[in-house]
GULOMI-75977 format. One record per atom (N, C-alpha, C): residue number from 1; residue in three letters; x, y, z. Coordinates in nm, 4 decimals. Layout:
BEGIN
    nr   rest         c1         c2         c3
   NUM    ala          X          Y          Z
...
***
This chain:
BEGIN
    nr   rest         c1         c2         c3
     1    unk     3.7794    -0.6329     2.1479
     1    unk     3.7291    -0.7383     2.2346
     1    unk     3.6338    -0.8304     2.1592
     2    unk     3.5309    -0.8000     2.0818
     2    unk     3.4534    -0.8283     1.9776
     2    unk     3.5327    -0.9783     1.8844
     3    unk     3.6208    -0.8742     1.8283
     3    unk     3.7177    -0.9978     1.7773
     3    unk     3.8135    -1.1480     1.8291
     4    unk     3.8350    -1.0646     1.9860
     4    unk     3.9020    -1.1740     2.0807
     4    unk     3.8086    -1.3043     2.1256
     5    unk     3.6581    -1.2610     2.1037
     5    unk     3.5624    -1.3359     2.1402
     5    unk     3.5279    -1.4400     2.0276
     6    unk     3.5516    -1.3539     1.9419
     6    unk     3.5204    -1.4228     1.7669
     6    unk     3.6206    -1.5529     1.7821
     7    unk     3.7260    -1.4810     1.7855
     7    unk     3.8191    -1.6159     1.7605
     7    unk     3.8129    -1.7368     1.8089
     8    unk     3.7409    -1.6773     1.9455
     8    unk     3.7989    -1.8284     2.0766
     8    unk     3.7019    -1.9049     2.0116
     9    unk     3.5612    -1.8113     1.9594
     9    unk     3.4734    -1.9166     1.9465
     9    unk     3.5121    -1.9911     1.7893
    10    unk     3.5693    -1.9521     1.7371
    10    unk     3.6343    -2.0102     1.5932
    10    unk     3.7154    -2.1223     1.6327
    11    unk     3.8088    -2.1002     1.7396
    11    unk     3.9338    -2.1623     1.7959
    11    unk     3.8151    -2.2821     1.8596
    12    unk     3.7512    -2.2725     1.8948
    12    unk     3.6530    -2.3243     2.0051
    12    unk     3.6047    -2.4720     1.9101
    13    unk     3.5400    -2.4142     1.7928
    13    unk     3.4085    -2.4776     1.7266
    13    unk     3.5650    -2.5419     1.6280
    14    unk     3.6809    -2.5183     1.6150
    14    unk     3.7914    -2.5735     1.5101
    14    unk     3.8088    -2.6978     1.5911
    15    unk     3.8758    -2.6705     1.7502
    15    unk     3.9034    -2.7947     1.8555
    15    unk     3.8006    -2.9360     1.8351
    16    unk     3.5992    -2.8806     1.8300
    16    unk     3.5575    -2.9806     1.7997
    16    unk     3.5216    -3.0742     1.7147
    17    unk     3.5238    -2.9788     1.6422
    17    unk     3.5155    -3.0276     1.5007
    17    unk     3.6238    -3.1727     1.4455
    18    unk     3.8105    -3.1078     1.4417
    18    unk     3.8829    -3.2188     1.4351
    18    unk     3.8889    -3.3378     1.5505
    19    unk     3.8830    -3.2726     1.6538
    19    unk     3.8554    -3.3974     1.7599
    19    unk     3.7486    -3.4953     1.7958
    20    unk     3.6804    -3.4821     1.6876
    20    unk     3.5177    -3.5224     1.7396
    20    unk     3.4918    -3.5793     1.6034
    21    unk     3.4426    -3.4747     1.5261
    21    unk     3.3396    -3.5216     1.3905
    21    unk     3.4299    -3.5850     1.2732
    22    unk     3.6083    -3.5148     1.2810
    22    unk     3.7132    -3.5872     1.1786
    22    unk     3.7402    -3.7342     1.2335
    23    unk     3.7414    -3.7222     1.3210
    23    unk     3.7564    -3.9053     1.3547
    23    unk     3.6734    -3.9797     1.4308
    24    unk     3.5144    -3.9636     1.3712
    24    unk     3.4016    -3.9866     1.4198
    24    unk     3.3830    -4.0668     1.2193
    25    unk     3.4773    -3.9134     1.1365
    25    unk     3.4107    -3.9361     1.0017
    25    unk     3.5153    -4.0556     0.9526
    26    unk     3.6672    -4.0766     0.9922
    26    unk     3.7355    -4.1583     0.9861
    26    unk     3.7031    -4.2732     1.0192
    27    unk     3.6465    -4.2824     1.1540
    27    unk     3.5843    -4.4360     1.1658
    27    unk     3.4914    -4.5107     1.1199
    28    unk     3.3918    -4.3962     1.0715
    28    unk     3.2769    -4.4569     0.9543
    28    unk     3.3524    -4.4759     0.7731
    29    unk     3.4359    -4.4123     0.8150
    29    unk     3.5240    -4.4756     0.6514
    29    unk     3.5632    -4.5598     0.6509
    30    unk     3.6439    -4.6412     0.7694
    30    unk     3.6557    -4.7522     0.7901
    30    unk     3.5859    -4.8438     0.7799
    31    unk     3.4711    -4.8297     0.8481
    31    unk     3.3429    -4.9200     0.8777
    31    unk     3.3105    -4.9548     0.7322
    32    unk     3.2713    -4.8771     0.6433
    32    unk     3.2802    -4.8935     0.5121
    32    unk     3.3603    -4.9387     0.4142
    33    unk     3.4953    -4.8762     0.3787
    33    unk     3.5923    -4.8912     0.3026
    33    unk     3.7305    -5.0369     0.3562
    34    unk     3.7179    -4.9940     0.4533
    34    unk     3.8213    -5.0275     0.5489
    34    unk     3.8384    -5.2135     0.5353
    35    unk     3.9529    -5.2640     0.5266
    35    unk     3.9286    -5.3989     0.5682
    35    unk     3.8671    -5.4842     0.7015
    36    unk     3.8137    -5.5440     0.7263
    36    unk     3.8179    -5.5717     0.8405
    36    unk     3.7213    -5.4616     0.8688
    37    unk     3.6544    -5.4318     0.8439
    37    unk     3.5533    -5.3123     0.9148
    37    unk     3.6830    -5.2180     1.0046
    38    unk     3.7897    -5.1867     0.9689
    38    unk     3.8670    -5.0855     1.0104
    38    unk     3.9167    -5.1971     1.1388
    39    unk     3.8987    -5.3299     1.1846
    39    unk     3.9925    -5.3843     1.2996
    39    unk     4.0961    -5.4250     1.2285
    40    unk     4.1567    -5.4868     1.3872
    40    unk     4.2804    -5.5854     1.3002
    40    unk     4.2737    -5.6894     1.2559
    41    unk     4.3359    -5.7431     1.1843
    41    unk     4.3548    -5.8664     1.1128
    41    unk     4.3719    -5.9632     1.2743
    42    unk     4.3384    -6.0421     1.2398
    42    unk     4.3414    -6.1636     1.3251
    42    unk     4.4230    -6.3043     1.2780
    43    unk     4.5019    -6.3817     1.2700
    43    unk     4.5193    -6.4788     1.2656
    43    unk     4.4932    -6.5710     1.3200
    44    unk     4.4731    -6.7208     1.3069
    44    unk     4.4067    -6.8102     1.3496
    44    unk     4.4580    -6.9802     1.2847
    45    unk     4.4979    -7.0502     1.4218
    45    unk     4.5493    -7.1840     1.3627
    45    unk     4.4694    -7.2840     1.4795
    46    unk     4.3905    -7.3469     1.3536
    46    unk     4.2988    -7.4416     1.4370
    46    unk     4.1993    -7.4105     1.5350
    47    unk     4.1278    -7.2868     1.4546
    47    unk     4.0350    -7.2246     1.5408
    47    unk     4.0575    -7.1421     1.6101
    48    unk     4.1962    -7.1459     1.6686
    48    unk     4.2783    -7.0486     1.8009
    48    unk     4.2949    -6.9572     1.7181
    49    unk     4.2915    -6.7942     1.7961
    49    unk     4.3408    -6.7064     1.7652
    49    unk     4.4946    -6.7202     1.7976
    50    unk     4.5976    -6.6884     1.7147
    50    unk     4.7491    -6.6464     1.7700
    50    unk     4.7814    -6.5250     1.7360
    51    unk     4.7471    -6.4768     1.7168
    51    unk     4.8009    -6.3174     1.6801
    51    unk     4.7503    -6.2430     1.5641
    52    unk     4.7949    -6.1459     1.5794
    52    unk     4.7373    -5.9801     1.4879
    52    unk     4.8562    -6.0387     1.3942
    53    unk     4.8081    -6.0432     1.2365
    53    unk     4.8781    -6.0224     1.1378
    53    unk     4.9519    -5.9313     1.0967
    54    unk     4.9140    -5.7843     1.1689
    54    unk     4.9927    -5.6771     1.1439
    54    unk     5.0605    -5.5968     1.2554
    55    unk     5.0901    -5.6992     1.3178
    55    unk     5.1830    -5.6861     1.3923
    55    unk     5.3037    -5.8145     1.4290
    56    unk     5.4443    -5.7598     1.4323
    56    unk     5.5410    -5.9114     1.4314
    56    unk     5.5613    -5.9514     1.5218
    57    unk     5.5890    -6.0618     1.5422
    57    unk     5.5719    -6.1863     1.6122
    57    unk     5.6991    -6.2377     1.6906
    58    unk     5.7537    -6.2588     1.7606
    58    unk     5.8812    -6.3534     1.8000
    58    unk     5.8965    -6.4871     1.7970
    59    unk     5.9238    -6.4929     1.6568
    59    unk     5.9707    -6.6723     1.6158
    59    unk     6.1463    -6.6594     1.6361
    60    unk     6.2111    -6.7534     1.7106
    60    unk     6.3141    -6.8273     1.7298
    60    unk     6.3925    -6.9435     1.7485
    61    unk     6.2464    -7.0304     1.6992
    61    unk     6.3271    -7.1479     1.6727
    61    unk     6.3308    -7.2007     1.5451
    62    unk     6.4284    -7.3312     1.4856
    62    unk     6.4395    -7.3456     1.3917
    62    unk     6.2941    -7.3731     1.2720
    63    unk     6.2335    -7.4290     1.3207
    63    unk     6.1215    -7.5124     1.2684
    63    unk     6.0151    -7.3408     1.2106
    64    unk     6.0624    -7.2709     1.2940
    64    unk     5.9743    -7.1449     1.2045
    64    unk     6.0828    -7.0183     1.1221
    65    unk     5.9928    -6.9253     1.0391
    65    unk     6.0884    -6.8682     0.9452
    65    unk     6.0593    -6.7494     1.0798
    66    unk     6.1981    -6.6264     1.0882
    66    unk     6.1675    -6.5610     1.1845
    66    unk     6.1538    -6.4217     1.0737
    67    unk     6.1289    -6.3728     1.2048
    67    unk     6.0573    -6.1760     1.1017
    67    unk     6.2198    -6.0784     1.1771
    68    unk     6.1684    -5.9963     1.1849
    68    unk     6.2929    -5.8981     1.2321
    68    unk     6.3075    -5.8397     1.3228
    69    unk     6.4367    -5.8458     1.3836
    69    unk     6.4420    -5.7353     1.4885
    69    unk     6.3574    -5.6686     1.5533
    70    unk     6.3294    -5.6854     1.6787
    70    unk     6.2317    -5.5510     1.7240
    70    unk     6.3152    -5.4917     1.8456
    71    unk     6.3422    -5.3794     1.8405
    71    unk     6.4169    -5.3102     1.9588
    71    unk     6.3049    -5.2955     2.0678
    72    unk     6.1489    -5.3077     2.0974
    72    unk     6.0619    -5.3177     2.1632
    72    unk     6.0141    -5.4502     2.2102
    73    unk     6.0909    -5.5479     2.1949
    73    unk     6.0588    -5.6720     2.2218
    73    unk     5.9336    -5.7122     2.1544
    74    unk     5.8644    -5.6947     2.0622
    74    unk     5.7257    -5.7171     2.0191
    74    unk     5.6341    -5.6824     2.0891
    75    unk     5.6383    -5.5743     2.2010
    75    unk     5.5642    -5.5368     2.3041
    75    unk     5.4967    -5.4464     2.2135
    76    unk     5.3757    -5.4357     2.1988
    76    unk     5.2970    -5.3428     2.0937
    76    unk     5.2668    -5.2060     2.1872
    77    unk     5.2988    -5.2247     2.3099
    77    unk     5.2794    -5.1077     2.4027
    77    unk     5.3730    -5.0345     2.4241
    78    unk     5.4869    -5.0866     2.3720
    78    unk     5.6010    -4.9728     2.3839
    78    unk     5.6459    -4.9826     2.2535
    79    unk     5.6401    -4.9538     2.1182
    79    unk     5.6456    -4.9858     1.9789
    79    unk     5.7776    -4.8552     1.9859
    80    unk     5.8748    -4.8554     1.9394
    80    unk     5.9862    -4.8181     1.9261
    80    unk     6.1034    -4.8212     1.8598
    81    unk     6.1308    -4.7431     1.7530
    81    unk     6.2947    -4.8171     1.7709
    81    unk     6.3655    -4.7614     1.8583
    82    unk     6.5124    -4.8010     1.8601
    82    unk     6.6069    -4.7421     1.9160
    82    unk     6.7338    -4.6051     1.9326
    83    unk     6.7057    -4.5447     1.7828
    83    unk     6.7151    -4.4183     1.7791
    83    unk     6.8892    -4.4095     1.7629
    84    unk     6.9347    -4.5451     1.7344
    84    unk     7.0700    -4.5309     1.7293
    84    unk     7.1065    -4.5709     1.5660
    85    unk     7.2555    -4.4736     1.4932
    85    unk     7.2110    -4.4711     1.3963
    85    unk     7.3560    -4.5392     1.3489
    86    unk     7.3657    -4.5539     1.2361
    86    unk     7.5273    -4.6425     1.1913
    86    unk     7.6318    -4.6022     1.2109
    87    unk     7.6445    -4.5529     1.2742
    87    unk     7.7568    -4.5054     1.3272
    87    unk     7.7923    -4.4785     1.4893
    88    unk     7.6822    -4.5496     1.5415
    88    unk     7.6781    -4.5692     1.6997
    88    unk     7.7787    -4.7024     1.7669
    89    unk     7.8438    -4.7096     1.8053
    89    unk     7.9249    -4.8514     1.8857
    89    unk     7.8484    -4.9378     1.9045
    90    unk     7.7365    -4.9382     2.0494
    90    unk     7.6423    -4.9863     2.1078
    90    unk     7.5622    -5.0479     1.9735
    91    unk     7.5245    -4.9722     1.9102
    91    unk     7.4450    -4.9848     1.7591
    91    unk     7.4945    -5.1348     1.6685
    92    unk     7.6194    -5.1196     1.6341
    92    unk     7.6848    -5.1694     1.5651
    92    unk     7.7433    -5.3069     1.6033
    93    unk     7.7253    -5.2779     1.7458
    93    unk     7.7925    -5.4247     1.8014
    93    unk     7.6251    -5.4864     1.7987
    94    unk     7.5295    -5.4808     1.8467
    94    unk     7.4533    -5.5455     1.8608
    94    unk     7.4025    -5.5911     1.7087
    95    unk     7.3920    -5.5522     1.6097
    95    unk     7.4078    -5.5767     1.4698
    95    unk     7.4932    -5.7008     1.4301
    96    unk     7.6286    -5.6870     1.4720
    96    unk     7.7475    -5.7829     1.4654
    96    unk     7.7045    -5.8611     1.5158
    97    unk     7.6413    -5.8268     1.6709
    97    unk     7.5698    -6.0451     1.7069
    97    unk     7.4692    -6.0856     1.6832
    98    unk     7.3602    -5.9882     1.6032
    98    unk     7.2700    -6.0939     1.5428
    98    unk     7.2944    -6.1469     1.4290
    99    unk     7.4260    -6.0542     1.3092
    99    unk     7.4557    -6.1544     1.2602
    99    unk     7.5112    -6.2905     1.2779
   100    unk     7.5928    -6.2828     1.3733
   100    unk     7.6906    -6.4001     1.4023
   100    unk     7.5824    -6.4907     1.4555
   101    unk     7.4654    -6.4853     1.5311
   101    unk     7.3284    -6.5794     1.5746
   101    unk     7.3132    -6.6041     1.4677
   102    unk     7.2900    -6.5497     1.3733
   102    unk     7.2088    -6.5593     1.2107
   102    unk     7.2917    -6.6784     1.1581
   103    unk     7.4530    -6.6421     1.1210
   103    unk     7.5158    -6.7667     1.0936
   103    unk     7.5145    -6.8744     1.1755
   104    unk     7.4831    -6.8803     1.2814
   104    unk     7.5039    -6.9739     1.3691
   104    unk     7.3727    -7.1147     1.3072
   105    unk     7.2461    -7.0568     1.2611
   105    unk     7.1496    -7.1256     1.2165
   105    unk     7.1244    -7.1127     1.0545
   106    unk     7.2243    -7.0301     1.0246
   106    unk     7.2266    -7.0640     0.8927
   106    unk     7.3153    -7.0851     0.8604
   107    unk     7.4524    -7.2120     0.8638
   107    unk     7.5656    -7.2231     0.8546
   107    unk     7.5998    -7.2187     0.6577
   108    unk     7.4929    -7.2357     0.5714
   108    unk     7.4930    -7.1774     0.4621
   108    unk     7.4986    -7.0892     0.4055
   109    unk     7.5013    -7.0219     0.5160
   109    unk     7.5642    -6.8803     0.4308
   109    unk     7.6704    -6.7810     0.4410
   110    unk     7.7310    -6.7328     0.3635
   110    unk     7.8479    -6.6434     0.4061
   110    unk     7.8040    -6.5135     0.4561
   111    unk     7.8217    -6.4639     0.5290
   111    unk     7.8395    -6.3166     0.6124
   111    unk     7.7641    -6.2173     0.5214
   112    unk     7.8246    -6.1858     0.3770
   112    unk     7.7723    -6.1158     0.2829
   112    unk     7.6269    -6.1381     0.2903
   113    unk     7.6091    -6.2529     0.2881
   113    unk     7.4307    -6.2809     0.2578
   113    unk     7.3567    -6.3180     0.3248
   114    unk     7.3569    -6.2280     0.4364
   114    unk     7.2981    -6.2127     0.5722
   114    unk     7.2346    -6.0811     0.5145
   115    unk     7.1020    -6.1247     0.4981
   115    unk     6.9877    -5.9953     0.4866
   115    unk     6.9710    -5.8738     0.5680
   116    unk     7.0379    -5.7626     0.5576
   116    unk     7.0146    -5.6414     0.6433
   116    unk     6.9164    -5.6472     0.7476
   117    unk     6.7621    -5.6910     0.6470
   117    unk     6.6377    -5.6514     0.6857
   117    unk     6.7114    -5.7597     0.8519
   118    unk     6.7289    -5.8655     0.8627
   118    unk     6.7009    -5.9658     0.9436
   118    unk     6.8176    -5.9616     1.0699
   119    unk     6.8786    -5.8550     1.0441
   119    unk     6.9628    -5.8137     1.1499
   119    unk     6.9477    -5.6619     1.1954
   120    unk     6.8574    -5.5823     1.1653
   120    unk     6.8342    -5.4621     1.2106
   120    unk     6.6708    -5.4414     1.2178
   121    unk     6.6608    -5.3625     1.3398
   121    unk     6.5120    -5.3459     1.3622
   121    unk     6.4469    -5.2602     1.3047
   122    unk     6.2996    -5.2615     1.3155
   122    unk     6.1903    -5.2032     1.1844
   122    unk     6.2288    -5.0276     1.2929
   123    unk     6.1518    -4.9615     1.2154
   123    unk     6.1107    -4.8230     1.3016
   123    unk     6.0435    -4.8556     1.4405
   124    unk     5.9394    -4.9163     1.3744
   124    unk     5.8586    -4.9529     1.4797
   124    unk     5.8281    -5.0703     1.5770
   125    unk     5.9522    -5.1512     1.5547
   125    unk     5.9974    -5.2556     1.5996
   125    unk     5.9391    -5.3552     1.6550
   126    unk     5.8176    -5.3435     1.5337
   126    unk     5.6913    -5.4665     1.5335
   126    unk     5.6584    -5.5251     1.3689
   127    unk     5.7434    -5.4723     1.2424
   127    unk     5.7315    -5.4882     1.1484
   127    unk     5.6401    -5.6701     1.1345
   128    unk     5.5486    -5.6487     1.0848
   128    unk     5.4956    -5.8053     1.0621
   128    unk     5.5491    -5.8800     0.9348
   129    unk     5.6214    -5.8142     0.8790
   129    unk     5.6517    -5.9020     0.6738
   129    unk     5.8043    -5.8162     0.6957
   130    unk     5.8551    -5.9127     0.6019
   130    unk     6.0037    -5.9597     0.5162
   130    unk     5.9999    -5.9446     0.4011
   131    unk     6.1158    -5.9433     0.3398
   131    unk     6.1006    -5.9611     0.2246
   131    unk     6.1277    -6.1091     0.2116
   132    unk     6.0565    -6.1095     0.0323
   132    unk     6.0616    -6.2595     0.0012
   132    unk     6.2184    -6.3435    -0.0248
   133    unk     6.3276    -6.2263    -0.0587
   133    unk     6.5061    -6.2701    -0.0020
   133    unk     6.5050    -6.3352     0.1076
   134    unk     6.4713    -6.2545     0.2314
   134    unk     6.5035    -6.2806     0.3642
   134    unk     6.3774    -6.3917     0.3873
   135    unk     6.2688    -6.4374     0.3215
   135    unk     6.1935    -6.5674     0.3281
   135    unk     6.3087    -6.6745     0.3069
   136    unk     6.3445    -6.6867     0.1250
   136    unk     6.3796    -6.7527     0.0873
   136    unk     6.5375    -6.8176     0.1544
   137    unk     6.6037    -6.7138     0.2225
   137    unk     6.7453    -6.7150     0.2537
   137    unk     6.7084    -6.8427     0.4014
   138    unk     6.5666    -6.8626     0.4630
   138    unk     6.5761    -6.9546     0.5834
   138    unk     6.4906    -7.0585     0.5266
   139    unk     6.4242    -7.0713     0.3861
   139    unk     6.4165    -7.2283     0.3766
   139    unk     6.4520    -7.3422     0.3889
   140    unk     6.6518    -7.3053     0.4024
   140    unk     6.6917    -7.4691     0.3859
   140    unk     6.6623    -7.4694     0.5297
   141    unk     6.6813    -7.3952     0.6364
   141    unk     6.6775    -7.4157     0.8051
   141    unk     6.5796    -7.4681     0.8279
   142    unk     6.4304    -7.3967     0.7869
   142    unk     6.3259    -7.4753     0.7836
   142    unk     6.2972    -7.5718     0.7768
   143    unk     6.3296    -7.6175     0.6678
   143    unk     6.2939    -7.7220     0.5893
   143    unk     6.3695    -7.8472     0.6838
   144    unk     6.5298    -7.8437     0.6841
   144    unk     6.6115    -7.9179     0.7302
   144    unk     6.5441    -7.9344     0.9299
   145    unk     6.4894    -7.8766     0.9941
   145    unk     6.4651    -7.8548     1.1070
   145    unk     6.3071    -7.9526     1.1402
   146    unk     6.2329    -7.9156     1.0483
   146    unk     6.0877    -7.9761     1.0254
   146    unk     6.1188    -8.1181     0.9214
   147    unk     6.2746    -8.1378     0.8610
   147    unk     6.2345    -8.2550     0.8047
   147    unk     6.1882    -8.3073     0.6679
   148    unk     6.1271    -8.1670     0.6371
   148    unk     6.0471    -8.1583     0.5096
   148    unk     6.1349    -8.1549     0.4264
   149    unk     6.0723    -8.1367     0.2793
   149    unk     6.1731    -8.1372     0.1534
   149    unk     6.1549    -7.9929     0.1135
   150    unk     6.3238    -7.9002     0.0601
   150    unk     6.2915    -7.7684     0.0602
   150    unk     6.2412    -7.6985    -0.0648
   151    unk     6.2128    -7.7981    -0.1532
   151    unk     6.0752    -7.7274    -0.2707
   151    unk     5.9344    -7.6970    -0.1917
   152    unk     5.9379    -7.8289    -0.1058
   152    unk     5.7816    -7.7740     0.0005
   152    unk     5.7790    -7.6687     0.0177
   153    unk     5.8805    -7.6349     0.1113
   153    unk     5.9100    -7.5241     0.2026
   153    unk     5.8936    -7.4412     0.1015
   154    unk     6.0164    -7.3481    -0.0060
   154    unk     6.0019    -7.2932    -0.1041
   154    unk     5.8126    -7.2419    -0.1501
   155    unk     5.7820    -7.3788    -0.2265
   155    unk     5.6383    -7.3316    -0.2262
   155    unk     5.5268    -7.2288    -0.1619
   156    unk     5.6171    -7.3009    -0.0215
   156    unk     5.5230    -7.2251     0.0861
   156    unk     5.5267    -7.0476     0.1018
   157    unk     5.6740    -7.0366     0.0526
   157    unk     5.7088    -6.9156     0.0547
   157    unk     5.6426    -6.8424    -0.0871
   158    unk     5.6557    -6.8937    -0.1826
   158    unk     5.6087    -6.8454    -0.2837
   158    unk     5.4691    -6.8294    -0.2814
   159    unk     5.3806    -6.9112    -0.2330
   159    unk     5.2092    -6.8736    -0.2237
   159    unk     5.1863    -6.7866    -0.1199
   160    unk     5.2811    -6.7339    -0.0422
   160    unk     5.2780    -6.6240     0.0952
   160    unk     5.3256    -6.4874     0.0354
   161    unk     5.3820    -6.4772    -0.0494
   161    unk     5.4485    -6.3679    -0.1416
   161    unk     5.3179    -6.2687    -0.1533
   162    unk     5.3311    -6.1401    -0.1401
   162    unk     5.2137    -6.0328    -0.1432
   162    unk     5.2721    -5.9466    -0.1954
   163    unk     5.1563    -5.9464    -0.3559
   163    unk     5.2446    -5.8458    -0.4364
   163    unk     5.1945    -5.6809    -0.4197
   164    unk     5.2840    -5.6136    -0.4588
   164    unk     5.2362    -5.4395    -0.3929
   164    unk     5.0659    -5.4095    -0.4706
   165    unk     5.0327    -5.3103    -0.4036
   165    unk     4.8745    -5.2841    -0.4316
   165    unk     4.8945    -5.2665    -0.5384
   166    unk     4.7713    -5.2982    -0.6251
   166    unk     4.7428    -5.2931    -0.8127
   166    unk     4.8730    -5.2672    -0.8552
   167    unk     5.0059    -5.3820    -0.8199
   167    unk     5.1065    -5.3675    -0.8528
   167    unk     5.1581    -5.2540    -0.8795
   168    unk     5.1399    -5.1577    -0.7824
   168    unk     5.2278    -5.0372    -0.7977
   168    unk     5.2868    -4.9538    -0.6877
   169    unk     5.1843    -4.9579    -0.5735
   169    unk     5.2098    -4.9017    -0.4531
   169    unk     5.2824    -5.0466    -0.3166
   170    unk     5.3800    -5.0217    -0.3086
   170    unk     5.4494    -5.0794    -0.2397
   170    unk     5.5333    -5.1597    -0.2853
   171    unk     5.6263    -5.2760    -0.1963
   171    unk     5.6710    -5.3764    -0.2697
   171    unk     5.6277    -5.5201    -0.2621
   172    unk     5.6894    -5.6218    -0.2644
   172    unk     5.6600    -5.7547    -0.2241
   172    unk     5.7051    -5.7813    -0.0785
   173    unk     5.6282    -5.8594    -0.0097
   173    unk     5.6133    -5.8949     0.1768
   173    unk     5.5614    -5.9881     0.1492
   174    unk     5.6369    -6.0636     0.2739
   174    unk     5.6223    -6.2051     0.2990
   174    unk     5.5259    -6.1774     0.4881
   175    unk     5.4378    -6.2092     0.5164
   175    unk     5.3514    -6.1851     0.6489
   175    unk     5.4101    -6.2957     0.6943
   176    unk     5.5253    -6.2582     0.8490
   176    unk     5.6199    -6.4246     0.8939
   176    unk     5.5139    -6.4731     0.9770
   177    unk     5.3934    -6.4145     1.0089
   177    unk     5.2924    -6.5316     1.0770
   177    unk     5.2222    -6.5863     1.0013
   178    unk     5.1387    -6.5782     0.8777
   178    unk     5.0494    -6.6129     0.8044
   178    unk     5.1606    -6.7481     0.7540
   179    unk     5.2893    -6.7263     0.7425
   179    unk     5.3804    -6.7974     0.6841
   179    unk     5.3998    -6.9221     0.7641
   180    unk     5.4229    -6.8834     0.8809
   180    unk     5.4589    -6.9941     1.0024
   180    unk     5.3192    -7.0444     1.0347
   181    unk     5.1568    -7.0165     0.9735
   181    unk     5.0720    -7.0517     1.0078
   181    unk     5.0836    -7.1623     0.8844
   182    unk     5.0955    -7.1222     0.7900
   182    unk     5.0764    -7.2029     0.6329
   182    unk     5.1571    -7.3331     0.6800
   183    unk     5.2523    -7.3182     0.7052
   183    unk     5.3936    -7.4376     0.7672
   183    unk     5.3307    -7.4973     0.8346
   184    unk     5.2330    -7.4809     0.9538
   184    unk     5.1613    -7.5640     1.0499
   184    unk     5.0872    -7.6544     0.9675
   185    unk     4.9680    -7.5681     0.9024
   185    unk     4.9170    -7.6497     0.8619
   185    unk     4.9838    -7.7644     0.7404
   186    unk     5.0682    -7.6842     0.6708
   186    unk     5.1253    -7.8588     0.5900
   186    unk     5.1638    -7.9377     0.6212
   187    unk     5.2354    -7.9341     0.8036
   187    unk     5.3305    -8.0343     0.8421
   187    unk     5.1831    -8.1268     0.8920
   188    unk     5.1192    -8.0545     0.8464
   188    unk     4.9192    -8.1649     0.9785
   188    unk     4.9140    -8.2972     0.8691
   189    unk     4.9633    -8.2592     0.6650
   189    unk     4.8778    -8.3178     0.6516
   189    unk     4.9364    -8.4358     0.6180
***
């Protein structure tokens, strides 16, 4: 009995410890280390807040570059994918019409070079960044849509390019809001 008592209180003082003081000690690492004092990134055009940088966005019209798929609608409250895998029907057809949308606004391109990333959804079906392919593959739309000339555009993509940490941990991402924010502001000036 001695021992049954021991434990709970082991079991007891373990419960508060991780629930309490480990992410009591996590949030002061943040506060410290953390970007943003451990919040989110914020974006901001013209003073206005528009959205969390690290989280994606729903761009669909021409004049902006779009991010990917979200099987959660960008609803950050139900963050999800869909759990269906390549070899599902349902799966596969809905794949087939965002490519065929995809060509529809990018009549430059052939089928082949329709970016995976930009027809299938993230895990978490809020991914905020692209790759810099799937940037570069909607400049001429951009560009041609806003008017602009597509070295602008281009540019724009290239100074949005984020290379992996101390070039080693991760890869290159393109952030499609920071991107569609950069675009705002050049078309101002």
């Amino acid at each position: 009995m001695k021992t049954l008592f021991k434990s709970l209180k082991i079991t007891l003082a373990f419960c508060v410890f991780f629930s309490v003081f480990y992410i009591l000690i996590l949030w002061i690492f943040a506060q410290v280390a953390g970007p943003n004092k451990g919040n989110a990134e914020v974006a901001t055009l013209d003073g206005k807040v528009v959205g969390a940088a690290n989280v994606g966005q729903m761009f669909t019209k021409d004049v902006y570059f779009w991010g990917r798929p979200s099987h959660a609608g960008y609803d950050a409250t139900s963050s999800s994918g869909s759990n269906k895998g390549p070899t599902n029907e349902e799966y596969l057809s809905e794949v087939e019409a965002r490519i065929d949308t995809f060509l529809v606004h990018h009549p430059y391109l052939n089928r082949k070079d329709v970016p995976a990333e930009m027809v299938t959804a993230s895990a978490s079906g809020l991914d905020p960044d692209i790759t810099p392919a799937s940037a570069y593959v909607q400049v001429k739309r951009v560009a041609q849509a806003r008017g602009m000339d597509e070295a602008q555009v281009k540019t724009l993509v290239d100074n949005a390019v984020q290379k992996p940490l101390l070039g080693l941990f991760g890869t290159e991402k393109v952030n499609v809001l920071k991107l569609n924010i950069a675009l705002e502001e050049a078309t101002k000036k």
